[in-house]
N, C-alpha and C positions, 0 to 999 in steps of 0.2 A: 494411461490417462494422465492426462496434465494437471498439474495441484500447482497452487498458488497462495499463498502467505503474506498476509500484511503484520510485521512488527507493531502493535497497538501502542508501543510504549513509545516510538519513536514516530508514530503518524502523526503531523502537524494538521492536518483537517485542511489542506490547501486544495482538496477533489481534483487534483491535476489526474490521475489517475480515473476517477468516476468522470471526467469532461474527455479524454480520450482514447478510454476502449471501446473500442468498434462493436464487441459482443456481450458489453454490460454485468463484465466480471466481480466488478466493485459496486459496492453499497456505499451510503455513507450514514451512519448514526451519531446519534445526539452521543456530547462527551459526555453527559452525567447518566448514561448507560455503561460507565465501566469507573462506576464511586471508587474504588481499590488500586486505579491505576496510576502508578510514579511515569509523568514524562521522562523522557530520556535528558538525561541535563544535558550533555555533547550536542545533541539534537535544539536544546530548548536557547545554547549559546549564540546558534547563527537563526534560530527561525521562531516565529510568533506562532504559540500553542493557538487554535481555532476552538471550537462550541462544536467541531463535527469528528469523527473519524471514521473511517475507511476498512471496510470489511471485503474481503473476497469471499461473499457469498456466494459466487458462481464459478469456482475457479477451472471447473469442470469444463468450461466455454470457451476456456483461454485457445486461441491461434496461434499464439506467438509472433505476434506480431513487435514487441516489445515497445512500444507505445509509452506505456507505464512506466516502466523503470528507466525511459531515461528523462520523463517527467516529475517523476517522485519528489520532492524537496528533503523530504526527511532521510532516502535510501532507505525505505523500509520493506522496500517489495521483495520477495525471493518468486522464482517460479521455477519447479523441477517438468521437465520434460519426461518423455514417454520412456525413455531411455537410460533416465538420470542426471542429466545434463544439469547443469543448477544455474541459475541466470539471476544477477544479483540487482538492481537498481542502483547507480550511481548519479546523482544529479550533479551538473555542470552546473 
């Protein structure tokens, strides 16, 4: 089964992610559902924190199409394949 990971500390809330999977692996929730959480400062240098973040509630769904990670702004997606493969998010 395919598993799927959003880093929370490093999500900018930018839903580039939730606007382009095709099979609705990402959620997106309000930030004051995670009161306890430290942005990433490396993350918080190049990009504006948002009101949302980014959950892969469905990660089960995933295709691999890899969509997401090369959308991500913050790099915070990992996605391990059936095999182990591990597929990291790098945004350009």
């Amino acid at each position: 089964m395919v598993d799927v990971k959003v880093q929370t500390e490093k999500c900018t809330g930018c839903r580039h992610c939730f606007d382009v999977c095709p099979v609705s692996v990402f959620v997106m929730h309000p930030r004051a559902e995670f009161p306890q959480l430290v942005d990433d400062f490396e993350v918080a240098a190049k990009f504006q924190f948002r009101e949302e973040k980014s959950v892969a509630e469905n990660g089960s769904a995933c295709i691999l199409c890899n969509a997401c990670l090369y959308e991500c702004e913050g790099s915070c997606i990992t996605i391990w394949d059936v095999e182990g493969n591990i597929f990291q998010s790098t945004y350009k």
